[in-house]
C-alpha positions in Angstrom: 39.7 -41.9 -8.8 37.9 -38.5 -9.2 36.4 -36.4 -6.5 32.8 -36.9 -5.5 30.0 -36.4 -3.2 31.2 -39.6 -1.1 34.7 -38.0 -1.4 33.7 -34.6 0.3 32.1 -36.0 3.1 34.7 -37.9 4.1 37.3 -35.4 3.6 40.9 -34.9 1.1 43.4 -33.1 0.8 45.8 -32.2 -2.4 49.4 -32.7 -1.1 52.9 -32.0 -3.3 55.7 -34.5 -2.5 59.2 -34.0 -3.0 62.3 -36.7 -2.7 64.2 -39.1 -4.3 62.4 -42.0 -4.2 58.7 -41.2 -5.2 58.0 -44.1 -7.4 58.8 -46.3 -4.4 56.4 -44.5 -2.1 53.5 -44.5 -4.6 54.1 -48.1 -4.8 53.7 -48.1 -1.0 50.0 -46.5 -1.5 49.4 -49.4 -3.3 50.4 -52.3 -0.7 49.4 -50.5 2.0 45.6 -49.9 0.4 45.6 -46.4 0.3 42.9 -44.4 -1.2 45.4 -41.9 -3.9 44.2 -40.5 -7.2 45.2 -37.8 -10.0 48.9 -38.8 -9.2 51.0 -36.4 -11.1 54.8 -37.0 -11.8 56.4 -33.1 -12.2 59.7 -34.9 -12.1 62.4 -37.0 -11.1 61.9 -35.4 -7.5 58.1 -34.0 -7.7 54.7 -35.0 -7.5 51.1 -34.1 -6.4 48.4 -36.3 -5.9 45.0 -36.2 -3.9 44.7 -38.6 -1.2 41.7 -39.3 1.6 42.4 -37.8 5.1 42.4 -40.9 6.9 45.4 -42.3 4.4 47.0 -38.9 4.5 48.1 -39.7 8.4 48.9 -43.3 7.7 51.9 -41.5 5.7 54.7 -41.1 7.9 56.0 -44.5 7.8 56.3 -44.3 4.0 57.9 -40.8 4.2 60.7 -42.1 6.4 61.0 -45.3 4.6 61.4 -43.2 1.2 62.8 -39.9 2.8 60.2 -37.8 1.0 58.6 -34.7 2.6 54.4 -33.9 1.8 53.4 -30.0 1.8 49.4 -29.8 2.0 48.5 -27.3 -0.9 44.3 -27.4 -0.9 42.1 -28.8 1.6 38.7 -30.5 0.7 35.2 -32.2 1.9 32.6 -31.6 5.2 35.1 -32.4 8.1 37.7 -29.0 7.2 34.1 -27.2 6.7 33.2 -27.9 10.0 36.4 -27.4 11.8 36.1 -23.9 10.7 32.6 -23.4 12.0 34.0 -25.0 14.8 36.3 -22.0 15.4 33.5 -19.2 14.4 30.9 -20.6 16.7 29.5 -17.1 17.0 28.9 -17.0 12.8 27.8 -20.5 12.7 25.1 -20.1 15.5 23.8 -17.0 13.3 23.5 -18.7 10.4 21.1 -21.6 11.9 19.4 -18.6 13.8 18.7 -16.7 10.3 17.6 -19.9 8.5 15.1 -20.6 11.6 14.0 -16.8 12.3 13.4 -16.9 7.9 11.9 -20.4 8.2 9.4 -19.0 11.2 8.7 -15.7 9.8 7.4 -17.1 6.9 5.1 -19.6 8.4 3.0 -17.1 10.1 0.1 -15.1 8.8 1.3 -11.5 9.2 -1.8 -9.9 7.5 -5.5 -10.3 6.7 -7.0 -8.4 3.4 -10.5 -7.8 2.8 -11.6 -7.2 -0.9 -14.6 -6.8 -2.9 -16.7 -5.5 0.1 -19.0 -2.6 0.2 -22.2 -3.0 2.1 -21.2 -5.9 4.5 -18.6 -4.3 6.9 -14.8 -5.3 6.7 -14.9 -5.8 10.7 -18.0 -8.6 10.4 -16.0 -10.7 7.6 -12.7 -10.3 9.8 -14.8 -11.5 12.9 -15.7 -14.7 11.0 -12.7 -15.5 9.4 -11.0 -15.5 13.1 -13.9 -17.7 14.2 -12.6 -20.3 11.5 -8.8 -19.6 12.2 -7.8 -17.0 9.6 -6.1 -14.2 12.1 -3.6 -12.5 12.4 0.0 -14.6 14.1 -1.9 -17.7 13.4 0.2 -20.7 12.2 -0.2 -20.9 8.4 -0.1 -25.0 8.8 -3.2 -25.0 10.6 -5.3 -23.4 8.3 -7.7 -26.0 5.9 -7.3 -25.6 2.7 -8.6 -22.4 1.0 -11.5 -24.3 -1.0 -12.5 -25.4 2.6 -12.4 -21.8 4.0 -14.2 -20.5 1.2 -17.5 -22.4 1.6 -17.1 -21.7 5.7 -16.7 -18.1 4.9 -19.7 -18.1 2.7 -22.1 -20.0 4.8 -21.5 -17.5 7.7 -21.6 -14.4 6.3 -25.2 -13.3 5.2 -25.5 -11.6 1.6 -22.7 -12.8 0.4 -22.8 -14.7 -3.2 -19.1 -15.7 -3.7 -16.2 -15.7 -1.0 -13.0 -16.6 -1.9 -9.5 -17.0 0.1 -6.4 -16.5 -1.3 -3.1 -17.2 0.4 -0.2 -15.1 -0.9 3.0 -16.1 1.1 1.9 -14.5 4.5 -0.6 -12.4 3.3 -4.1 -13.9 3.3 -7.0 -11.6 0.5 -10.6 -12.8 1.7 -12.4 -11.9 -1.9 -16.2 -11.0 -1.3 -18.6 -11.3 -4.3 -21.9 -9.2 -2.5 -25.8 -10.7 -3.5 -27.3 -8.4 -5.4 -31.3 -7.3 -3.8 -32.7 -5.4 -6.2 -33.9 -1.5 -4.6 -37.2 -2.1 -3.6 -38.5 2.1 -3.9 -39.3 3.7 -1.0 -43.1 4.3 -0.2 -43.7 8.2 -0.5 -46.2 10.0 0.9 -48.1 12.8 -1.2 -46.3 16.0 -1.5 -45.9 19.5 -2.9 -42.5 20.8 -3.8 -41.9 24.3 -2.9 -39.1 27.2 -3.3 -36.4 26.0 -0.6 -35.3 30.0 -1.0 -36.3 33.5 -2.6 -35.4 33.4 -6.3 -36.8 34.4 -9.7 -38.5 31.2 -11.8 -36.4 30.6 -14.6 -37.2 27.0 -15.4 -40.1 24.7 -14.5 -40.9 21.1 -15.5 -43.8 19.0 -14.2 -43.3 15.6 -13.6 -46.2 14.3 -11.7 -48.2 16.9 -10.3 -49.1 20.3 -11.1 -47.0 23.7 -11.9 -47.9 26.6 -9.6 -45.9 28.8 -11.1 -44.7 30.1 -14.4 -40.8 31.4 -15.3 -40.3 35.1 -14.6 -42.6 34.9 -11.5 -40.8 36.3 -8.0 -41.6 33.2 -5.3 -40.9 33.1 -1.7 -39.1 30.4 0.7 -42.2 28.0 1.6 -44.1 28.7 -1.7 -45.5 26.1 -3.9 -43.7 25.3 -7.2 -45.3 21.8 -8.2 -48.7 20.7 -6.3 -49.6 17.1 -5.6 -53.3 18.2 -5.4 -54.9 17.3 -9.2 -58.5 18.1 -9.9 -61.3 20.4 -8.5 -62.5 21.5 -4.9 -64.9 18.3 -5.6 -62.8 15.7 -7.1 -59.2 15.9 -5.9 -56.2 13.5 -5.5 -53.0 13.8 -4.4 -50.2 12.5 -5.7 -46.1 12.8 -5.5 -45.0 15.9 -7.2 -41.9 15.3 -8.6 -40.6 17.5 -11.4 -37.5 20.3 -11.7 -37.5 23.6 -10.8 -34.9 26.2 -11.4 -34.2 29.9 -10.2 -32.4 32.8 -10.0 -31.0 33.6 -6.3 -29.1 36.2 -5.2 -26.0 35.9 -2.8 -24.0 38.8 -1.2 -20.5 37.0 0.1 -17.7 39.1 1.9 -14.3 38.5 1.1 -11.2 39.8 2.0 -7.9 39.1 0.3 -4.6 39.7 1.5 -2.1 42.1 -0.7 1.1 39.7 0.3 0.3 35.9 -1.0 2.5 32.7 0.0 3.7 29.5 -1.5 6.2 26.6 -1.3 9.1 26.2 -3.2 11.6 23.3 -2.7 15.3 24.6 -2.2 16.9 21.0 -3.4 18.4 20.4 -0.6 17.0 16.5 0.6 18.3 14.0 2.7 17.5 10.4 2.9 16.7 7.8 5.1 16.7 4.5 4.7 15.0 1.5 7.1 14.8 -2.2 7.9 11.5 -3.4 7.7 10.1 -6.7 9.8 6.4 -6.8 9.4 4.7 -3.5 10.9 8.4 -2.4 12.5 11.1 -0.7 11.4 14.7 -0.6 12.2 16.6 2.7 10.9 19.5 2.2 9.0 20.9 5.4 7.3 20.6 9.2 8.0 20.4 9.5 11.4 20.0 13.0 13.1 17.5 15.9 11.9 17.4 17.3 8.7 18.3 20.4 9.6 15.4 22.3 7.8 13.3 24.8 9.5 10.2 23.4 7.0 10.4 20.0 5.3 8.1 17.4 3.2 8.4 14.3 3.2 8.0 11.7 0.4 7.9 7.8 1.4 9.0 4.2 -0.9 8.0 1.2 0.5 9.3 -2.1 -1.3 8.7 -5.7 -0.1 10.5 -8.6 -0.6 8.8 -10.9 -3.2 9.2 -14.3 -5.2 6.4 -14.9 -7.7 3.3 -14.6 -5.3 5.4 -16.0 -2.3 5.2 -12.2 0.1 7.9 -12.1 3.1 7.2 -10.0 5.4 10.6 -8.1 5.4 11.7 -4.9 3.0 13.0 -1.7 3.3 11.9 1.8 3.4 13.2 4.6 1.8 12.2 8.3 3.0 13.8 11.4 1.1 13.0 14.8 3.3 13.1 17.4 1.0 13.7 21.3 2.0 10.9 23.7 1.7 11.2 27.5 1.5 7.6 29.4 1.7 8.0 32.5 -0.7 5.9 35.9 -0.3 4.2 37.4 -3.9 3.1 41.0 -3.7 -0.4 41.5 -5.9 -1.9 44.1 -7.3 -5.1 44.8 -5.5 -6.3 44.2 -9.4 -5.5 40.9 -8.9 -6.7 40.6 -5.1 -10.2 41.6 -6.5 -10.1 38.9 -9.0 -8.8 36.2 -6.6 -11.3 37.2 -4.3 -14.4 37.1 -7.1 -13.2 33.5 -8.0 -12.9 32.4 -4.1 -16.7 33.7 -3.7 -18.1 32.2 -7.1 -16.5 28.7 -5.8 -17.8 28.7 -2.1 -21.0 29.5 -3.5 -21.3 26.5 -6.4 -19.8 24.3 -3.8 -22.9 25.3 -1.4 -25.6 25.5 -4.1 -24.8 22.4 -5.9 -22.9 20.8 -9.4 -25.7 22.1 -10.9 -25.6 25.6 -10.4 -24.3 28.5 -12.1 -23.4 32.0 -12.1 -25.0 34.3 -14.4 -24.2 37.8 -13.0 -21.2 39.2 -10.8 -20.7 42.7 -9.3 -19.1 44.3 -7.0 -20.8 46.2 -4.5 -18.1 47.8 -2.0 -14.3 47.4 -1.9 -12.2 48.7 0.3 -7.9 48.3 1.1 -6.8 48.1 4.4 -4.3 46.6 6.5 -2.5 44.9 3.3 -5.6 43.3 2.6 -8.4 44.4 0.2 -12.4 43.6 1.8 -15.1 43.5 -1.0 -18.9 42.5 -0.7 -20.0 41.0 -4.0 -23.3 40.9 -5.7 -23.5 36.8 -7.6 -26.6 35.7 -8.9 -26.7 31.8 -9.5 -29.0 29.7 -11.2 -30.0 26.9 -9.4 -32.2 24.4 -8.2 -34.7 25.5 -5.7 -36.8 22.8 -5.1 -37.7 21.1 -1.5 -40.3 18.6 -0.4 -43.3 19.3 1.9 -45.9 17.0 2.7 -49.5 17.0 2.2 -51.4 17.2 5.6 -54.9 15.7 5.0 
C-alpha cells in the first residue's frame, strides 16, 4: 500500500525492526488486520516497513510474542503536524492571525483615485462616489459591480460624458471622460488699445480697427495705438480693435552680486533607511539614529506589493540620506558683472513676457564693495505694449 492523502490524515510512521523472528511477526500484521506496507527485509534480523499509527500501538503483543524490538525512524500525516502546533501555540496563533490580518487587509478599500478630470473638481466626484458607497475603509464586498457604479456615477455628476470604475486590488481609479461645450466667445465691448508704457513703435499691425500710430513714433502710457472709431466726425462706428503692437522700452534694474558664490557638493557619505509599510503608516526597520550630517538630502523609493493588477496595501520604503558639503567659489568681479547682466536680462523677460527681447545692454554705474559688486544697467527690450480701454459713448 503506498502513502496517500487518506494516509496523511490519519497519520504513519516508518519504523525499523530488529530480531529473530520477523517473518513470524509480519505474519502477525496479517491475522491481526493491520494496516503495513513497503515491508523491506534488510536481513535475517532487519526490516522496515510503514505502518498506520493506530496499528503501530496494537504492536506490543507481537513484539513480545516474537522478541523483536521497533525504532520509529520518520514520522508522517496531520495528527504529528498538529501535536507540534500544539506545543508552539504562540507560532500557530500567529499564523491564523497573519492569514486573517492578510485576508482583512485586502478586503478593504484603502484608496480612491480620480482620473481624467479637469474642469469638474476631484472633491465633487469623491462626494458622489461616497454617496453610492465607494469610500475610503469601506468593505469591498458591498460594493455593486463596477458596470453598476459607472452609470450611478454618470447620472450624478453633471458634464460628464463617460465615467468609468475600476477596481485594482484595494485601490479603486474613478475614470472621468468630461462633455465637451464648445467656447461660446465672450461679448466685447468697443475698444481702443493703447501703449500700456512709454516705448518707441517698432511694430504695428491692425486687426480690426484703425492704426494711430506709425513705427519710429515716441508714445506715452494711456496713448492710442489701434482705434475702434472707423469713419468721419459724421459717420462713425466703433468696433473692437484688436491687432499687435510692439515697442521699444527701456528698463534700469539694480543688481548687486556677491564676489564669494556657493554650491552643494555631495561628500559620498549616505546612510539608509529602510521601512515597513501598512497603508499610509510606516514602521522603521533599519538605520536608526541621525545621520550625523550637519546638511543632508534626502532621496525617497517607494515599492508596493503587487500580483498582476491585484494592489496590497503593504511595501517598503527605502530612504538613502546623502551628505552635503556647501563649497565657496571666489569670482572675478569680471564674472560678477556678467552674472549680474544675465540675472537682470531674465527678471526682466520673465516680467515683460515670452515674447520679449533684449536688443541693447549697458552698463551705467558699477561699483565693488563689501565683497559684493552693485551695478545699475541700462536694457532695452522689445515687447508688446499693448492694453485695452474701452470706448465711453
Amino acid at each position: 500500500m503506498k502513502s496517500s492523502f487518506l494516509l496523511s490524515l490519519r497519520g504513519y510512521v516508518l519504523v525499523e525492526v530488529r530480531g529473530g523472528r520477523i517473518e513470524k511477526l509480519v505474519n502477525g500484521l496479517t491475522d491481526k488486520r493491520m494496516t503495513a506496507w513497503d515491508i523491506r527485509i534488510m536481513d535475517e534480523s532487519h526490516a522496515q516497513m510503514h505502518i498506520l499509527i493506530k496499528d503501530f500501538f496494537r504492536l506490543r503483543p507481537l513484539l513480545k510474542e516474537t522478541g523483536c524490538r521497533v525504532h520509529v525512524k520518520r514520522r508522517h500525516g496531520v495528527p504529528f503536524l498538529l501535536d507540534k502546533l500544539e506545543k508552539r501555540k504562540l507560532f500557530a496563533v500567529g499564523i491564523v492571525g497573519f492569514i486573517v490580518g492578510l485576508y482583512l487587509l485586502s478586503s478593504v478599500v484603502w484608496q480612491v483615485r480620480v482620473e481624467g478630470n479637469e474642469t469638474i473638481s476631484t472633491q465633487q466626484i469623491l462626494q458622489a462616489a461616497k454617496g453610492e458607497g465607494i469610500y475610503q475603509w469601506q468593505w469591498k464586498n458591498r460594493l455593486q459591480d463596477a458596470d453598476v457604479l459607472s452609470k450611478l456615477l454618470q447620472s450624478k455628476i453633471p458634464g460628464t460624458a463617460w465615467v468609468g470604475v475600476e477596481v485594482h486590488g484595494t485601490h479603486i481609479v474613478i475614470k472621468v471622460v468630461e462633455a465637451t461645450i464648445p467656447n461660446k466667445p465672450p461679448l466685447l465691448s468697443p475698444r481702443h488699445l493703447v501703449a500700456s508704457k512709454n516705448a518707441m513703435v517698432t511694430y504695428i499691425l491692425a486687426e480690426k480697427g484703425r492704426p494711430a500710430v506709425r513705427p519710429n513714433t515716441y508714445v506715452k502710457k494711456g496713448d492710442i495705438l489701434i482705434s475702434g472709431i472707423l469713419g468721419d466726425e459724421v459717420n462713425q462706428q466703433t468696433v473692437v480693435a484688436s491687432g499687435v503692437v510692439k515697442g521699444l522700452v527701456w528698463y534700469t534694474p539694480k543688481v548687486e552680486v556677491p564676489l564669494v558664490q556657493h554650491y552643494k557638493v555631495y561628500t559620498g557619505e549616505t546612510k539608509d533607511r529602510s521601512y515597513l509599510v501598512i497603508g499610509s503608516r510606516a514602521l522603521q526597520l533599519t538605520g536608526y539614529g541621525k545621520p550625523g550630517f550637519e546638511q543632508s538630502e534626502t532621496i525617497a523609493d517607494r515599492k508596493t506589493l503587487q500580483w498582476k493588477n491585484f494592489v496590497l496595501p503593504l511595501g517598503w520604503l527605502n530612504e538613502r540620506v546623502m551628505e552635503v558639503n556647501v563649497r565657496e567659489k571666489q569670482i572675478t568681479p569680471e564674472e560678477a558683472r556678467q552674472l549680474g547682466v544675465e540675472h537682470a536680462k531674465q527678471a526682466i523677460i520673465e516680467a515683460a513676457g515670452k515674447d520679449a527681447k533684449v536688443v541693447n545692454e549697458k552698463i551705467l554705474h558699477e561699483k565693488t564693495e563689501n565683497g559684493k559688486v552693485y551695478m545699475e544697467v541700462h536694457l532695452e527690450v522689445e515687447e508688446s505694449i499693448t492694453e485695452e480701454q474701452p470706448i465711453v459713448s
